[in-house]
C-alpha positions, 0 to 999 in steps of 0.5 A, a space after each residue: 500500500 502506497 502512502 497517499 493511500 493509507 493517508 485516506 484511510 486514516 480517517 476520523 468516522 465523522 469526517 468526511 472521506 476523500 474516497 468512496 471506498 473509506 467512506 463505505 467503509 466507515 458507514 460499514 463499521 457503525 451499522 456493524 457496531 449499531 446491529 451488535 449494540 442492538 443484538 446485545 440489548 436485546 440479549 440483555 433484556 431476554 436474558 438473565 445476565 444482568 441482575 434484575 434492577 440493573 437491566 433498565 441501566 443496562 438498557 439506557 447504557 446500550 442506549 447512549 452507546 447507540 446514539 454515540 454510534 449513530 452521531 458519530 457514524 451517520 450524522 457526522 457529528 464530530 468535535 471539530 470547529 466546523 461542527 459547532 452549528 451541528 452541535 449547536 442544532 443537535 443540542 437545541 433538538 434535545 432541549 426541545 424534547 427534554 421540554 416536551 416531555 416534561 411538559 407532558 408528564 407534569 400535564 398528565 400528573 395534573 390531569 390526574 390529580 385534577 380530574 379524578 373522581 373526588 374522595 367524597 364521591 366515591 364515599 357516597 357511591 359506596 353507601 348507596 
């Protein structure tokens, strides 16, 4: 192998490849990493392995390590200064969904709360 050629595939997998063969390549190593991280969470999750508590843990360490792969893999997320407004984006799409989701949890626990049927009525139905 001749330098210029070891030179491209040497790398980072969120940069972009001077070559189709490293860029192939590199969308190869994170399907291969993506299918083996899903296999293992559901080899976890089917399994005794892990101790009971510990497997919804587990679960949301496979998780992470999934959204790492996917960002770092296919959306081309990495650290350097031209990402900043991929970063940027990335973290505003996550403030959304955080906000979303708590929202609709403390709506849910109101709605709950307030809209239940009250003590004193189901007293008097249990009378009658």
């Amino acid at each position: 192998m001749n330098e210029p050629e070891t030179e491209q595939l040497d790398v980072a997998p969120g940069v972009p490849h001077d070559s189709l063969f490293s860029e192939s390549l590199s969308y190869v190593i994170g399907l291969a990493l993506a299918l083996i991280l899903t296999g293992v969470s559901f080899w976890v999750a089917s399994t005794g392995v892990l101790w009971g508590p510990g497997v919804a843990t587990g679960l949301v360490v496979l998780a992470i390590a999934q959204m790492g792969v996917h960002l770092v893999f296919f959306l081309h997320i990495t650290s350097g200064p031209d990402n900043t407004n991929n970063v940027l984006a990335l973290a505003f799409g996550v403030l959304i969904v955080f906000l979303v989701m708590i929202g609709t949890i403390w709506i849910m626990g109101h709605m709950n709360t307030n809209m239940g049927v009250s003590p004193e009525l189901m007293n008097l139905q249990m009378q009658h």
